[in-house]
C-alpha positions as CSV (number, residue, x, y, z in Angstrom):
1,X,-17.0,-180.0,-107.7
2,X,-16.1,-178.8,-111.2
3,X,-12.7,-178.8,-111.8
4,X,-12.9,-175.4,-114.0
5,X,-14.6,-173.5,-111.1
6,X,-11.7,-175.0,-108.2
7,X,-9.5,-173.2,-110.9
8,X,-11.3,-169.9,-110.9
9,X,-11.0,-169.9,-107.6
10,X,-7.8,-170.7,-107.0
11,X,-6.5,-167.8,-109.5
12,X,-8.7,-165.4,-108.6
13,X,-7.5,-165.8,-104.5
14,X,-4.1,-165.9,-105.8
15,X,-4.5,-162.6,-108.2
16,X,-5.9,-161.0,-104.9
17,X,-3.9,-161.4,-102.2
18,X,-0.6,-162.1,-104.7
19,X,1.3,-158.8,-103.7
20,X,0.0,-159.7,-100.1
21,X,2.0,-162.6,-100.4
22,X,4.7,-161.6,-101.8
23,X,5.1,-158.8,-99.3
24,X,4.5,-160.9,-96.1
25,X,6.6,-163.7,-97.2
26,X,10.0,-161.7,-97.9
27,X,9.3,-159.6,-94.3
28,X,7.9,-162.4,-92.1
29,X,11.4,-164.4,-93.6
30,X,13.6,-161.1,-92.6
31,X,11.8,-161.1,-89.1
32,X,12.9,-165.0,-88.5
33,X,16.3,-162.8,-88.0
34,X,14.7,-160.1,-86.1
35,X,17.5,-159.9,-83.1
36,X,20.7,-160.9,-85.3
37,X,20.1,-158.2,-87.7
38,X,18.8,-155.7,-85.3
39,X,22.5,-156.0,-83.7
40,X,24.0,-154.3,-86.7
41,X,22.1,-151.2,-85.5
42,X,23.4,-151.2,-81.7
43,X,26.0,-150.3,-80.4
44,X,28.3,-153.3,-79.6
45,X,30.6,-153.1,-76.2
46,X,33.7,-154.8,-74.8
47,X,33.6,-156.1,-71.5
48,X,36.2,-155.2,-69.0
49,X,37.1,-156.0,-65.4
50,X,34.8,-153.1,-64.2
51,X,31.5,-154.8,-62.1
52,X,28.4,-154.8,-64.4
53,X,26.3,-151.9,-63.2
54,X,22.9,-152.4,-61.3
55,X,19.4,-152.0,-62.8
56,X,19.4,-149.8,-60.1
57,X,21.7,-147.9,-60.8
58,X,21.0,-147.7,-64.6
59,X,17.7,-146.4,-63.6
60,X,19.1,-144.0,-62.0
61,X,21.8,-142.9,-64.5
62,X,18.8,-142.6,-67.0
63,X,16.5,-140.3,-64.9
64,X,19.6,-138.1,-64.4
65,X,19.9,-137.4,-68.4
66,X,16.1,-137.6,-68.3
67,X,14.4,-135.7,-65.4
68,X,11.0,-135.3,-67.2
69,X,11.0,-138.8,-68.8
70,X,8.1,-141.2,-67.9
71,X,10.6,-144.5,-68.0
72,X,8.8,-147.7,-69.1
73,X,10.7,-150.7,-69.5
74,X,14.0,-151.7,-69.6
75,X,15.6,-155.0,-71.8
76,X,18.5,-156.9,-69.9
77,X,21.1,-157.9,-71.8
78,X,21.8,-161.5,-72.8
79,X,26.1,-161.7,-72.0
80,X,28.2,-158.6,-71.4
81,X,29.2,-157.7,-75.1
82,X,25.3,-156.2,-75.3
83,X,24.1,-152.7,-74.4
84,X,21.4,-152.1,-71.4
85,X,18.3,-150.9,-72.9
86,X,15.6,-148.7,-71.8
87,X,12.7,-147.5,-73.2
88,X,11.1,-144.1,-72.7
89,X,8.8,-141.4,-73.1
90,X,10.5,-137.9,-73.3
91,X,9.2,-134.8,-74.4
92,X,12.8,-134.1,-76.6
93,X,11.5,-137.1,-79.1
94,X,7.8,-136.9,-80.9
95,X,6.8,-134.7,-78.0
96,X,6.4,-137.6,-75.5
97,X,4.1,-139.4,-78.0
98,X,6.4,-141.9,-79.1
99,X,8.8,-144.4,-76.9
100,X,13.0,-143.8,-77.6
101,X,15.2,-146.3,-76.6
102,X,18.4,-146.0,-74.7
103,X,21.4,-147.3,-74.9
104,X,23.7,-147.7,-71.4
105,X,27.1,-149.7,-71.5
106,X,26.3,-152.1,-69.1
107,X,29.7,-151.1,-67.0
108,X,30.7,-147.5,-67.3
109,X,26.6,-146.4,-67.5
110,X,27.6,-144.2,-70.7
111,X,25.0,-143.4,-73.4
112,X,25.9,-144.9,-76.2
113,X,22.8,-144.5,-78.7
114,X,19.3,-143.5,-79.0
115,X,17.1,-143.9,-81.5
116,X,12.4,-144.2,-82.2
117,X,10.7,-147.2,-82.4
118,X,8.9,-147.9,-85.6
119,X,8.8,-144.3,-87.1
120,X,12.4,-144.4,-87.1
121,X,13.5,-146.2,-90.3
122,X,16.5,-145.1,-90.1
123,X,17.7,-146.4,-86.6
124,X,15.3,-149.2,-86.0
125,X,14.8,-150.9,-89.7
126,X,13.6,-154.1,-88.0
127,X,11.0,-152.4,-85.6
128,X,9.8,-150.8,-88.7
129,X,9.2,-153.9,-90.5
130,X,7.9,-155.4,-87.9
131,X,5.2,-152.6,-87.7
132,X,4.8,-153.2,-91.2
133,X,4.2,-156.9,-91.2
134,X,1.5,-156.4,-88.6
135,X,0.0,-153.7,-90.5
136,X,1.4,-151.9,-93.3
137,X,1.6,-148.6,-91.2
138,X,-1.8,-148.2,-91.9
139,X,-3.1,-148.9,-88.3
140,X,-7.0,-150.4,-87.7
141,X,-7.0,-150.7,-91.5
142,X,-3.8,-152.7,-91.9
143,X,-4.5,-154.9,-89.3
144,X,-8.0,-155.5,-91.1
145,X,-6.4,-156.3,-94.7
146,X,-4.1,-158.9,-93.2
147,X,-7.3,-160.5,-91.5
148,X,-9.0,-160.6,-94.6
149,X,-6.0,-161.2,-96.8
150,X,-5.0,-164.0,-94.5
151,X,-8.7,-166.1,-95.1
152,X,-8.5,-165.7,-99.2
153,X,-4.6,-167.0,-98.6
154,X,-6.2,-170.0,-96.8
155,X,-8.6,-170.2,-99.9
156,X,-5.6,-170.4,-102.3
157,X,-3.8,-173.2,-100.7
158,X,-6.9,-175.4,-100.3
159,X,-7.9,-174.8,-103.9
160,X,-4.5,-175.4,-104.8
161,X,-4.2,-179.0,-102.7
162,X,-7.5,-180.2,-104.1
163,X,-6.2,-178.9,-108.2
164,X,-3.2,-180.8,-108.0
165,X,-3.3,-183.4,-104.5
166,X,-2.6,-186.5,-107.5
167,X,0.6,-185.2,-108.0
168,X,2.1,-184.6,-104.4
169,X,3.1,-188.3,-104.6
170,X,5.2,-188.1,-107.5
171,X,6.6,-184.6,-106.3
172,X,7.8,-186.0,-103.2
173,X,8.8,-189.2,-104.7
174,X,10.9,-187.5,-107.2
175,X,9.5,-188.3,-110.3
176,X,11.0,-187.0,-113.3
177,X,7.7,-186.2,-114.8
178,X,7.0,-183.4,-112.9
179,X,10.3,-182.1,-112.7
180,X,10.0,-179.5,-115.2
181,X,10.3,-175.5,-115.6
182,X,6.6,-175.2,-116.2
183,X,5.7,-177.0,-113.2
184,X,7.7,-175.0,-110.8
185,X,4.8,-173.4,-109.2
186,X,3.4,-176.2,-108.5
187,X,6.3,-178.1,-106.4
188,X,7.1,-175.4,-104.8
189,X,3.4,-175.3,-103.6
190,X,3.8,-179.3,-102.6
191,X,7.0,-178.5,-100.7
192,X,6.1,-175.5,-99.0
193,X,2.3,-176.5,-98.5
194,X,2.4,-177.7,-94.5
195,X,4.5,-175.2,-93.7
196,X,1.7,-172.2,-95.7
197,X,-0.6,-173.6,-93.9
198,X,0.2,-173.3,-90.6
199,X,1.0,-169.9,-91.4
200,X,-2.0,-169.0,-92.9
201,X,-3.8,-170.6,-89.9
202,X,-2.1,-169.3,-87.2
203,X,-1.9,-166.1,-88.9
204,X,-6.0,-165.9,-89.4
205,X,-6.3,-166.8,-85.6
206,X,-3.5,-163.8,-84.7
207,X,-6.2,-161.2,-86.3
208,X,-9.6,-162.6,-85.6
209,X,-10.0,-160.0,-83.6
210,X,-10.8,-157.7,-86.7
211,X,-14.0,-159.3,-87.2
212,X,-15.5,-159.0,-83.5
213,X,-17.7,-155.7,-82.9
214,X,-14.9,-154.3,-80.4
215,X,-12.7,-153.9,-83.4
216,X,-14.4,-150.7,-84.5
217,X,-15.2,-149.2,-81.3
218,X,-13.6,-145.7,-81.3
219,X,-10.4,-145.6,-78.8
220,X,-11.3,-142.8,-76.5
221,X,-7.7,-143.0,-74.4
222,X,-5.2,-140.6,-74.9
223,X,-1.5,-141.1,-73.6
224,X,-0.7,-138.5,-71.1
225,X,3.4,-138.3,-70.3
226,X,3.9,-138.5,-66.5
227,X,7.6,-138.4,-64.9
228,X,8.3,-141.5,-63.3
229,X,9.1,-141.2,-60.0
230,X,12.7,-142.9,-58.4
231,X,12.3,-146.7,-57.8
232,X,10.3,-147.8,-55.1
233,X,12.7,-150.5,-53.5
234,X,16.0,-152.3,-54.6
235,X,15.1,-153.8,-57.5
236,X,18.9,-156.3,-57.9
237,X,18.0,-157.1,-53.7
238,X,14.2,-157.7,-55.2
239,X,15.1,-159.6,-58.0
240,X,17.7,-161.6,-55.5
241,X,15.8,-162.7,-53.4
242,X,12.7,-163.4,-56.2
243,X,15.2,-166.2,-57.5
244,X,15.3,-168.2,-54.3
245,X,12.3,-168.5,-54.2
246,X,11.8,-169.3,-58.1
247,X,15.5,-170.4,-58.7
248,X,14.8,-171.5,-62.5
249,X,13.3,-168.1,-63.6
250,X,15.9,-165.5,-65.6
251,X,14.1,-162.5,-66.1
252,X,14.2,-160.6,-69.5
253,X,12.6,-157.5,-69.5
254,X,11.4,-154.9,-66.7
255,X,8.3,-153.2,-66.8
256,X,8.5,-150.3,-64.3
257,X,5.9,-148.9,-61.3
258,X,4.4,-145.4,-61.8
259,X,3.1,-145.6,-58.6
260,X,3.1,-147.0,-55.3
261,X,-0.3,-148.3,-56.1
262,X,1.4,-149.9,-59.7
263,X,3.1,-153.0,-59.8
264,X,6.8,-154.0,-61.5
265,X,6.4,-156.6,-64.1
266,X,9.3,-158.6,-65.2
267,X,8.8,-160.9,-67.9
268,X,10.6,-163.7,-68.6
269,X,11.0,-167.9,-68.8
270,X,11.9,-171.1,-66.6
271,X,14.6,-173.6,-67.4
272,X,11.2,-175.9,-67.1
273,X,9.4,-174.5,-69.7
274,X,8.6,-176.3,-73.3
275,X,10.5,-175.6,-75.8
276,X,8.2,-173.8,-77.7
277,X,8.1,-171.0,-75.1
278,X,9.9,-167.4,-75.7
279,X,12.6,-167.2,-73.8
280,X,11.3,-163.3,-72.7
281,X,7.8,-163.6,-72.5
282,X,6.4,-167.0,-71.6
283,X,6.4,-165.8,-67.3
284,X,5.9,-163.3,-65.8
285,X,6.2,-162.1,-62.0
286,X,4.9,-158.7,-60.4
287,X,6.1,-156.9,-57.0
288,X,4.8,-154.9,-55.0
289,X,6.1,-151.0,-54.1
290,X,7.7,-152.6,-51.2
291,X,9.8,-155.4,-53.8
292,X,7.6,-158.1,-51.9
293,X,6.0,-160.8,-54.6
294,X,2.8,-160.0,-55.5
295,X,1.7,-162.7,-58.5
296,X,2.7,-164.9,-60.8
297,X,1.5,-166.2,-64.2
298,X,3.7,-169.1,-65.1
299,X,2.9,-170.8,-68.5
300,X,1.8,-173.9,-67.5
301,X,-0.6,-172.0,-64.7
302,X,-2.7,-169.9,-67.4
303,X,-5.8,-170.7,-69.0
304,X,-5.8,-173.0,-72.0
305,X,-7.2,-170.5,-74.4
306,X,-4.6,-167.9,-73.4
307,X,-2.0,-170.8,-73.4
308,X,-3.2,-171.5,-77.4
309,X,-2.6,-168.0,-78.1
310,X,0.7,-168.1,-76.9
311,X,1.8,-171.2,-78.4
312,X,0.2,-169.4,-81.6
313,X,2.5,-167.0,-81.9
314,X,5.3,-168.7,-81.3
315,X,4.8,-171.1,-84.1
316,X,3.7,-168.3,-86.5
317,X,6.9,-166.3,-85.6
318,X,9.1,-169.2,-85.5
319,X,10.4,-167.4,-82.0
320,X,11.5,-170.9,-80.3
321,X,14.8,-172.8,-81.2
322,X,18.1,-172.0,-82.4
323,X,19.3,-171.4,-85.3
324,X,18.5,-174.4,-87.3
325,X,14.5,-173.7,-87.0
326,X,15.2,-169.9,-87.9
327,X,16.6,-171.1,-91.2
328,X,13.6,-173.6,-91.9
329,X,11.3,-170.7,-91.7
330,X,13.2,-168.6,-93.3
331,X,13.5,-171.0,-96.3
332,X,10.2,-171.8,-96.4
333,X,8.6,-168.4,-95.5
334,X,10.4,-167.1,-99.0
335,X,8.5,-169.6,-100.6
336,X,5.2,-167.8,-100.3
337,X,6.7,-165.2,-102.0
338,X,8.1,-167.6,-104.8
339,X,4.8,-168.9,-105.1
340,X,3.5,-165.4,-105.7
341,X,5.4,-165.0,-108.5
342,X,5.5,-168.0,-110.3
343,X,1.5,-167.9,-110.1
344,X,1.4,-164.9,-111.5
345,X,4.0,-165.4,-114.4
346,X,1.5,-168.7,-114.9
347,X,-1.6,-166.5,-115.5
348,X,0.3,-164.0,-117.6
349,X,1.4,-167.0,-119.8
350,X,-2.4,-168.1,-120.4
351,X,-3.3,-164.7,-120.8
């Protein structure tokens, strides 16, 4: 294939999707640290020798300052210096329309904070990025740009591997010959190239659903806010007993019953899953309006397909590991940006 044409194409794909780029890369990187700088936004607590309150009873405490609410889920706390949240809909924030999240110390039951989800910059920065990255705030047609943006970023980094795949050897073999100022778009390219494409895969595969039919259908649901009624059964005695019987589960978060005929979701992980696996969200387990077990869908017990998507996600997120895999993505996810850039500062030059 003509060298001159891969060239074409490889600027042209760049030109187009460069802002893209630019703009996922620097908020996929921020998201790496989703949780960590999220805490700077909520409210901190120090533990005393009072007994940690009950989800129960938190339930509870929440329905009292919200008697119309329609309560949805709640987030348990990972050690006792973190706030008890819940999520809800209440007619004293966007009407009902919109969740609000609130904040409980986990011992005294206080309200310590509430603030929107994505709409509310202000309070919940890293929700609304978040929103952003999946989307641009500019719902069906945000989530279409980033399917079509992600297939002409895939386009860019194969055109760029076959233009310059002679000198990957002598970039990772440090040769001083293509150490140089002009080339700079081009190692950061070789160094970053795995890592762009797994994203740009697994980021295509996250939003293939933009090109099936269903996509466009026109959404004829509209939210209705209900009051949730008072728990249906001891949920700590529920949960108790729940880990007996699956001793290695630690659920996460709590996805209330609106109805007898509804079922409790709590999502969450086993100490036997992979490590790739979220730690919130790899298992789940539903009861019953009695607390009884009602189903399970472990991991390792779903479909393959649905296991693939999962995995997916995980490695696109870079939601698995500690801290030394958040910092790899983050590195390497600013590279895209980098890469951006320095493209564009190379076609301004031969312009």
């Amino acid at each position: 294939m003509n060298k001159n044409f891969i060239f074409y194409i490889h600027s042209v794909a760049g030109l187009v999707v460069g802002v893209f780029i630019l703009l996922m890369s620097f908020s996929g990187a921020a998201l790496v640290f989703h949780e960590q700088i999220d805490d700077i936004q909520i409210p901190s607590v120090t533990a005393n020798e009072n007994k940690m309150l009950t989800v129960d009873d938190c339930y509870s405490l929440v329905q009292k300052q919200y008697p119309a609410a329609q309560v949805s889920h709640c987030v348990l706390p990972d050690n006792n210096s973190k706030c008890l949240s819940f999520f809800i809909y209440d007619s004293s924030y966007k009407k009902g329309t919109r969740t609000m999240q609130v904040f409980l110390h986990p011992q005294t039951g206080d309200i310590l904070k509430t603030r929107g989800g994505s709409d509310d910059v202000a309070n919940n920065f890293m929700s609304w990025l978040s929103a952003f990255h999946n989307s641009f705030h500019l719902g069906k047609t945000g989530e279409w740009l980033l399917g079509s943006f992600s297939i002409i970023f895939l386009v860019s980094i194969i055109t760029g591997l076959i233009l310059f795949r002679k000198n990957i050897g002598a970039v990772l073999l440090f040769k001083k010959g293509v150490y140089r100022k002009n080339n700079l778009h081009q190692l950061i390219g070789v160094y970053a190239l795995l890592f762009n494409l797994m994203i740009g895969i697994t980021g295509f595969w996250m939003q293939r659903y933009v090109f099936k039919k269903e996509f466009y259908a026109a959404s004829t649901y509209t939210p209705v806010l209900k009051t949730s009624p008072p728990l249906f059964f001891k949920f700590d005695s529920a949960y108790s007993a729940l880990q007996k019987k699956h001793p290695g589960f630690a659920g996460a978060v709590i996805y209330f019953a609106q109805s007898k005929k509804g079922m409790t979701t709590i999502y969450g992980s086993r100490s036997s899953n992979a490590y790739i696996h979220s730690k919130k969200y790899a298992d789940l387990i539903l009861l019953d309006s009695t607390g009884n077990l009602a189903g399970t869908r472990f991991i390792n017990e779903i479909d393959a397909s649905d296991r693939y998507d999962i995995i997916n996600s995980q490695l696109h997120m870079g939601k698995f590991g500690g801290a030394g895999i958040k910092i790899i993505y983050f590195l390497f996810g600013l590279a895209g940006g980098f890469l951006s850039i320095t493209g564009f500062l190379l076609w301004i030059k031969r312009k």
